[in-house]
N, CA and C of each residue as an Amber inpcrd file, in Angstrom:
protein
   399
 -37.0820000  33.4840000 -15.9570000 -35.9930000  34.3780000 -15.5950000
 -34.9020000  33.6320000 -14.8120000 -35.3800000  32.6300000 -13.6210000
 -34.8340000  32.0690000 -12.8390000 -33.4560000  30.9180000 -13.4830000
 -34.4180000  30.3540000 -14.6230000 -33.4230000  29.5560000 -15.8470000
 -32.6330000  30.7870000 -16.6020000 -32.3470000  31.5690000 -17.0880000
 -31.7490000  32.4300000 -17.8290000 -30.9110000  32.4660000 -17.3130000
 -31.2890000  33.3430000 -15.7420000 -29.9630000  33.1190000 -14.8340000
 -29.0830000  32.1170000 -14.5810000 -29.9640000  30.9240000 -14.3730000
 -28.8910000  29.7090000 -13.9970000 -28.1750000  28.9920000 -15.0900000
 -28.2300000  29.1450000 -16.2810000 -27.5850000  29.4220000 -17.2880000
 -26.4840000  29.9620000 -17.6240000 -26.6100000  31.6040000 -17.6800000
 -25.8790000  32.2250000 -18.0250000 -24.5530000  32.2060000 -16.6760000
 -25.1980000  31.6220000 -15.5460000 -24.1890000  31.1970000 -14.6090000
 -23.4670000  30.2940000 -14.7760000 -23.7960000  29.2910000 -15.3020000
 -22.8830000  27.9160000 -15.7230000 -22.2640000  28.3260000 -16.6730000
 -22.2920000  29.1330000 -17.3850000 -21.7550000  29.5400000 -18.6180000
 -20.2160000  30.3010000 -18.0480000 -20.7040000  31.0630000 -17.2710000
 -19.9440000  32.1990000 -16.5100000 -18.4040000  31.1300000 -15.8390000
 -19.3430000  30.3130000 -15.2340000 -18.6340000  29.3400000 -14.0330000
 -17.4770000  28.3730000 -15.2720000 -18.3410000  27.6700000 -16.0410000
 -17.7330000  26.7250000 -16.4280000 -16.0160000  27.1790000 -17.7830000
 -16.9620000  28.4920000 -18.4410000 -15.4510000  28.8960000 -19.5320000
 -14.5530000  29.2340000 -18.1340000 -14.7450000  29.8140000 -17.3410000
 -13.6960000  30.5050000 -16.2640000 -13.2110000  29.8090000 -15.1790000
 -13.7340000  29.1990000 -14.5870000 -12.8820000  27.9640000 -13.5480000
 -12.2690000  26.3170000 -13.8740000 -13.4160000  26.3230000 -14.8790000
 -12.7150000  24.8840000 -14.9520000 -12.3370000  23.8020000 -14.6490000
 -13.3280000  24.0780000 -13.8610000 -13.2240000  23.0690000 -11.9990000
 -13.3440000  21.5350000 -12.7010000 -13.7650000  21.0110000 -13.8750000
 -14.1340000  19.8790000 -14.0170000 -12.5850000  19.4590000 -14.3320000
 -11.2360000  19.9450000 -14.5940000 -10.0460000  19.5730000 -14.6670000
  -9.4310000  19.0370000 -13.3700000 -10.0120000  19.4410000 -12.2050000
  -8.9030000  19.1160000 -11.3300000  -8.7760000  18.2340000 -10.7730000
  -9.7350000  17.4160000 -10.8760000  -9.4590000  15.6760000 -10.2060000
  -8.5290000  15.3470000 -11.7770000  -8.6650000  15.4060000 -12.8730000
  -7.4540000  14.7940000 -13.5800000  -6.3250000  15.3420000 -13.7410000
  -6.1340000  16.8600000 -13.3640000  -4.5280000  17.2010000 -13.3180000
  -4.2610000  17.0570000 -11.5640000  -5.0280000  16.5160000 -11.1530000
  -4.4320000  16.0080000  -9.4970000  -4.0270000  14.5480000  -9.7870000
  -4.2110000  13.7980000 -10.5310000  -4.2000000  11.9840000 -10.3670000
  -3.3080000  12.1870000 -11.5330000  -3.1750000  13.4550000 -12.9870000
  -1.0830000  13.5080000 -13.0910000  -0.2330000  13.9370000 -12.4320000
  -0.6460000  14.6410000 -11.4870000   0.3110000  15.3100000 -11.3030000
   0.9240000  14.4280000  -9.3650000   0.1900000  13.6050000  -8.9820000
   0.5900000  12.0630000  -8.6650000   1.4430000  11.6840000  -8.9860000
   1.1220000  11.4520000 -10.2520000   1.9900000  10.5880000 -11.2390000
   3.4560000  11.0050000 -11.6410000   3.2480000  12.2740000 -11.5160000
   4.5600000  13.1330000 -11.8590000   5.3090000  13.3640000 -10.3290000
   4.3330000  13.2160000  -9.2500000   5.3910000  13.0810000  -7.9310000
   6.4350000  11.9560000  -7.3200000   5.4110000  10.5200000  -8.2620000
   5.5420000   9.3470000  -8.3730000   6.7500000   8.9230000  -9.0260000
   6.9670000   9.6840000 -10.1650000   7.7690000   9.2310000 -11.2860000
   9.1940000  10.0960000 -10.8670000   9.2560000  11.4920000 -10.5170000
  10.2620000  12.1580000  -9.5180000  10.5250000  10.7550000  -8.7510000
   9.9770000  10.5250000  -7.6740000  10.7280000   9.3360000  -6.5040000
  11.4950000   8.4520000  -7.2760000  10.2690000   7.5930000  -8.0890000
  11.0900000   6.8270000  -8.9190000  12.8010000   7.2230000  -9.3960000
  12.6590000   7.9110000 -10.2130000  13.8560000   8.5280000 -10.7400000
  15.3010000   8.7110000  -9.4560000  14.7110000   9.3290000  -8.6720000
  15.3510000   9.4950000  -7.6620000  15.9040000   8.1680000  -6.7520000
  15.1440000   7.1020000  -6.7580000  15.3660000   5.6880000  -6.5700000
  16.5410000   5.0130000  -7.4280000  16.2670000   5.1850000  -9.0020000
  17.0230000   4.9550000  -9.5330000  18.6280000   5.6230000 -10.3020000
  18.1820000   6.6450000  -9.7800000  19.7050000   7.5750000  -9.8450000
  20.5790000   7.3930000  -8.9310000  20.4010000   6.9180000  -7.4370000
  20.9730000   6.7280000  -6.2790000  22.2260000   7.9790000  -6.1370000
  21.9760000   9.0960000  -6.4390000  23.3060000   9.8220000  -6.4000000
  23.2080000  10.9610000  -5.3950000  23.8810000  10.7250000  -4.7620000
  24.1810000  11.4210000  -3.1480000  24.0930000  12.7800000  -3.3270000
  23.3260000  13.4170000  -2.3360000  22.9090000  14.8770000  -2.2570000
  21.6310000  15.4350000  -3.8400000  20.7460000  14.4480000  -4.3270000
  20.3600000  15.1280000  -5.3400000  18.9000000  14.8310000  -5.0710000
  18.7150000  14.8890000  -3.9030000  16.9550000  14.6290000  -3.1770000
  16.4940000  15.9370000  -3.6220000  17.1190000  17.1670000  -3.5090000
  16.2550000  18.1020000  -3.4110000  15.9080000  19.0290000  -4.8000000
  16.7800000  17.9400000  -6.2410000  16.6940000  18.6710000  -7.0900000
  14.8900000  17.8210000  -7.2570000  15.3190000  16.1160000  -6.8920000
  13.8580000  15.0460000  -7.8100000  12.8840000  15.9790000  -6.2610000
  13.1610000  16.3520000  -5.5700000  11.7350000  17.0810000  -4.5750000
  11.3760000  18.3870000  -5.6340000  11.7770000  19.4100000  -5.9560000
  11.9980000  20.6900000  -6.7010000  10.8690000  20.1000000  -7.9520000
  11.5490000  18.8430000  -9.0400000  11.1030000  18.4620000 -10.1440000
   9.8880000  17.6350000 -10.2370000   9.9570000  16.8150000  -8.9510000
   8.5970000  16.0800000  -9.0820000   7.5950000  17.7010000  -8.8910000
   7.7430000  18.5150000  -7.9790000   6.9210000  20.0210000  -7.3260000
   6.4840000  20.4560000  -9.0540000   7.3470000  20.8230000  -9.4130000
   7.7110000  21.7570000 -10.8350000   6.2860000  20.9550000 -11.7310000
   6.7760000  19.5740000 -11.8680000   6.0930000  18.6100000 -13.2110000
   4.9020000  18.9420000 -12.6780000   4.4440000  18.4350000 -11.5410000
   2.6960000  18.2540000 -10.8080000   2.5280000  19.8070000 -11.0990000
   2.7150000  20.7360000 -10.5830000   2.7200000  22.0580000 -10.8420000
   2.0200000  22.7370000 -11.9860000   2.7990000  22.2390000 -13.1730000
   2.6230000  22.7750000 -14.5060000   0.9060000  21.5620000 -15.2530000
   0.8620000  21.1820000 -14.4560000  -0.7030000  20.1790000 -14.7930000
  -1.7040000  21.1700000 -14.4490000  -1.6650000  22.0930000 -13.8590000
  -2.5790000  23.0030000 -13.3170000  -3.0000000  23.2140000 -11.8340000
  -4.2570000  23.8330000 -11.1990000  -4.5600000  24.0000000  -9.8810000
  -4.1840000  22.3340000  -9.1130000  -5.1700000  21.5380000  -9.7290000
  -5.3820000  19.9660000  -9.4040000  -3.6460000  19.7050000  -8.7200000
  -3.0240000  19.7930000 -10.1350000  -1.4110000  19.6350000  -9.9040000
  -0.6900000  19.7660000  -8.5700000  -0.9000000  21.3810000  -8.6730000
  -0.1250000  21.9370000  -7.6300000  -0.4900000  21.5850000  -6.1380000
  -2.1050000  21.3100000  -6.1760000  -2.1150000  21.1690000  -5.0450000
  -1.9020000  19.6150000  -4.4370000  -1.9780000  18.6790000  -5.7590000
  -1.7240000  17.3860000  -4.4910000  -0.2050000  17.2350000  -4.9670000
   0.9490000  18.3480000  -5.2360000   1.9090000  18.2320000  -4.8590000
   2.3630000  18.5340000  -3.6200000   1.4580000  19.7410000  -3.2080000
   1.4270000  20.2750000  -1.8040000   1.5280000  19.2140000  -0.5380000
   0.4140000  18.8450000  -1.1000000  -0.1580000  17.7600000  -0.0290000
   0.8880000  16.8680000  -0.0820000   0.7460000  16.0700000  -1.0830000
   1.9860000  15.3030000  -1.0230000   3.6720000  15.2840000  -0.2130000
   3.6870000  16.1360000  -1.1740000   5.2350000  17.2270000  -0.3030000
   4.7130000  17.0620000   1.5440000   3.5390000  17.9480000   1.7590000
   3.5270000  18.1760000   3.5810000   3.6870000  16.9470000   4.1450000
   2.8290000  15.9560000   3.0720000   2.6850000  14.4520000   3.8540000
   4.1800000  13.7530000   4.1850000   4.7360000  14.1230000   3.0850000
   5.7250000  13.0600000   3.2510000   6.5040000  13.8450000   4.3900000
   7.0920000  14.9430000   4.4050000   8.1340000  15.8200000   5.1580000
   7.0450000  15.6840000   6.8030000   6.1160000  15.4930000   7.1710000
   5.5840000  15.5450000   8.2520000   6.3030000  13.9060000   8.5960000
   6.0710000  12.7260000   8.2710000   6.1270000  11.5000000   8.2540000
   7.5250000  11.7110000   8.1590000   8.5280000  11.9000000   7.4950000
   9.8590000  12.0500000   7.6440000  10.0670000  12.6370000   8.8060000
  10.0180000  14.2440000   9.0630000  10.3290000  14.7170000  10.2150000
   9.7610000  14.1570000  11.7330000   8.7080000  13.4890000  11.7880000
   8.1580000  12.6100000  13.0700000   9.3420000  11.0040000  13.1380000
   9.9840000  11.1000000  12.1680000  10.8150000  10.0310000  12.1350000
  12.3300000  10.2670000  12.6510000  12.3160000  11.0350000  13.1850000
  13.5430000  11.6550000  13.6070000  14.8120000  12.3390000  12.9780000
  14.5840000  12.3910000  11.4080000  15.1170000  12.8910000  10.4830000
  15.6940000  14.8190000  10.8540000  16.3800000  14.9910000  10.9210000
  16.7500000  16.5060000  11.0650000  16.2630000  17.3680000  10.6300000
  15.5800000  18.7690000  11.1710000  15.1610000  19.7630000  10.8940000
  15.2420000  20.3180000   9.9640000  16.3580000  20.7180000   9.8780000
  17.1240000  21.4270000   9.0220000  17.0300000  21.4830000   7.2770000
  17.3560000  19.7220000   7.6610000  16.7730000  18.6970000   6.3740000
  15.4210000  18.6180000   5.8050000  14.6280000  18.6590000   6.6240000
  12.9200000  18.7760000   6.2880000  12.7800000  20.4180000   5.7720000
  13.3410000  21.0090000   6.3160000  13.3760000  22.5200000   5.8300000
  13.6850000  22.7880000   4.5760000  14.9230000  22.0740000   4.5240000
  15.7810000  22.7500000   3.2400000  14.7910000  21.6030000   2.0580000
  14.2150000  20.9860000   2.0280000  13.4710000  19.4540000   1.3650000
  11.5700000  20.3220000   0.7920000  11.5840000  21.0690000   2.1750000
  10.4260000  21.8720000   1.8180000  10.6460000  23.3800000   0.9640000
  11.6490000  24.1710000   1.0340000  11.8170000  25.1930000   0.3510000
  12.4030000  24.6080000  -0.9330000  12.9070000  23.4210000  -1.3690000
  13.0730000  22.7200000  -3.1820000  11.7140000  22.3700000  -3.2480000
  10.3760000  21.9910000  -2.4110000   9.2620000  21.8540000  -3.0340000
   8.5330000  23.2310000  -3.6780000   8.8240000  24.2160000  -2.3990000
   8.0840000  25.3850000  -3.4950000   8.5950000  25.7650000  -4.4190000
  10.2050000  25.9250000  -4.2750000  10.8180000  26.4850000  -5.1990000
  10.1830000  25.5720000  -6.7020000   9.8670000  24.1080000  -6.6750000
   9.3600000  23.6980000  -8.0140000   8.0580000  24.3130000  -8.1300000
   7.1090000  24.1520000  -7.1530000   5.6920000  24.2100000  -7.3620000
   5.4130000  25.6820000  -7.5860000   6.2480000  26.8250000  -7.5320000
   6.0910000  28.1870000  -7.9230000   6.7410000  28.3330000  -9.0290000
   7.3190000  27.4250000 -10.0240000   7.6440000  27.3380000 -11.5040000
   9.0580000  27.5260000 -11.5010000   9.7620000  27.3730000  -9.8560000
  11.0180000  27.3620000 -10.2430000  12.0160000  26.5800000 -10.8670000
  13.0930000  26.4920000 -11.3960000  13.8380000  25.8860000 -12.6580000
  14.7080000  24.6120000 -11.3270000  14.0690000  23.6640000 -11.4640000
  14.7710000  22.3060000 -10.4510000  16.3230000  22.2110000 -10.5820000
  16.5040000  22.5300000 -12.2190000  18.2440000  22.7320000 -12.0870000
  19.0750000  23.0850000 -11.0390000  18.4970000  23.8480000 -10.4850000
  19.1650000  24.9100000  -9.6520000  19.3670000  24.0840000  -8.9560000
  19.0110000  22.8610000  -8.3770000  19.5400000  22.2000000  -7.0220000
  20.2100000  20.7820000  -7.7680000  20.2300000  21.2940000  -9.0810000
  21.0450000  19.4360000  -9.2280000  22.1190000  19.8250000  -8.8220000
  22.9840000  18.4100000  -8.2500000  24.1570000  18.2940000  -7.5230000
  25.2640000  18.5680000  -8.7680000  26.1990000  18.7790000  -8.0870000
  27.6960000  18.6850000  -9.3490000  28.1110000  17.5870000 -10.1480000
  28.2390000  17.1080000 -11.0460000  28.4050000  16.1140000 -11.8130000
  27.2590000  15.3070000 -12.0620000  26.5020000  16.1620000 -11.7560000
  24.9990000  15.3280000 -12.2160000  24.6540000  15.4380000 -13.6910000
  24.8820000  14.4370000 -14.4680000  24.8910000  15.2510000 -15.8310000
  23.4700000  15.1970000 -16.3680000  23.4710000  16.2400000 -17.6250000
  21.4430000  16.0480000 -18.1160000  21.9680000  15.5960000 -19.6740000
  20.7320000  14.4050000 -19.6980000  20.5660000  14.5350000 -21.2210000
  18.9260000  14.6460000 -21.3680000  19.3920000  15.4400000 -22.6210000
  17.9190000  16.3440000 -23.4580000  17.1130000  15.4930000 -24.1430000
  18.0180000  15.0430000 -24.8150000  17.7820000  13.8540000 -26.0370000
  16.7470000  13.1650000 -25.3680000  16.9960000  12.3200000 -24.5030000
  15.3320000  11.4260000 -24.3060000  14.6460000  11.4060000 -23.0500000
  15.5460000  12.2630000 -22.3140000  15.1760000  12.2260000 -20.8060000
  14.7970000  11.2080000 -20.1930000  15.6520000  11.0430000 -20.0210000
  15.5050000   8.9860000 -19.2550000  16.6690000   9.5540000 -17.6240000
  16.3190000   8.8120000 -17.1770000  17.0850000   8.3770000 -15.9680000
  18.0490000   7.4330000 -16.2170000  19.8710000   7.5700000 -15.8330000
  20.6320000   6.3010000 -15.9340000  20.8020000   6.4710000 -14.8590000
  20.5420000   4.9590000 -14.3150000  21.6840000   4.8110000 -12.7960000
  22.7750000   5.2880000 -13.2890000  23.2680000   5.4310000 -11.3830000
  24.6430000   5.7550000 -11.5270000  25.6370000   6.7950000 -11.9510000
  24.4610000   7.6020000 -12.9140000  24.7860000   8.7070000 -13.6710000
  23.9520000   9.9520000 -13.1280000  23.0970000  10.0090000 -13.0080000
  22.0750000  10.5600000 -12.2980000  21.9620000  11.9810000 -13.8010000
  21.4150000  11.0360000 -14.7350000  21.4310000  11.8580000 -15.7930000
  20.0630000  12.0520000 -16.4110000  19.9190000  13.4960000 -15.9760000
  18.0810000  13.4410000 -16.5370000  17.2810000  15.1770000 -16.5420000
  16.4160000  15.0760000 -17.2150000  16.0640000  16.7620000 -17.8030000
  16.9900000  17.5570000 -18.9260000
């Protein structure tokens, strides 16, 4: 009886949580916080931190639970380490509300800067252009 049960529990557990995904949509969705900075490194275009904070949130996000949460983490880590650095309030604030706004499926557009242009076609990053999504 004792096996039937523990069975029909794994059964229960495993179609419905899925728990064996989230160490690999946590180590993409890394990768996708990773590749945001990057981008953001190489766009160098003034005022557009909080669209690659929003988009790296958004990408890790859409990987699943794993995702979202070591965007979280990520996100707190860095904005704690920034803000202990003497960086402005205000700034850590407005840096943390473009992280949820991605990591709750919001559209990162919304914070690209003006003349930031997008191309669709291959989604690449150009310096200088700060052209991407």
């Amino acid at each position: 009886m004792k096996l039937i049960l523990a069975g029909l529990f794994i059964l229960a557990v495993g179609t419905h949580a899925q728990w064996y995904h989230f160490p690999r949509e946590a180590v993409q969705g890394a990768g996708d916080m990773a590749r945001a900075y990057g981008d953001m490194r190489k766009a160098n275009w003034k005022n557009s931190d909080k669209y690659f904070h929003a988009r790296g949130n958004y990408d890790a996000a859409q990987r699943g639970p794993g995702g979202r949460w070591i965007a979280e983490v990520i996100s707190d880590a860095r904005e704690n380490v920034q803000g202990n650095s003497g960086r402005g309030h205000l700034d850590s604030a407005a840096d943390q509300e473009a992280n949820r706004w991605g990591r709750n499926g919001g559209d990162p557009n919304v914070y690209r800067p003006r003349g930031c242009l997008r191309d669709t076609e291959d989604e690449t990053v150009y310096p200088r252009r700060c052209m991407f999504l």
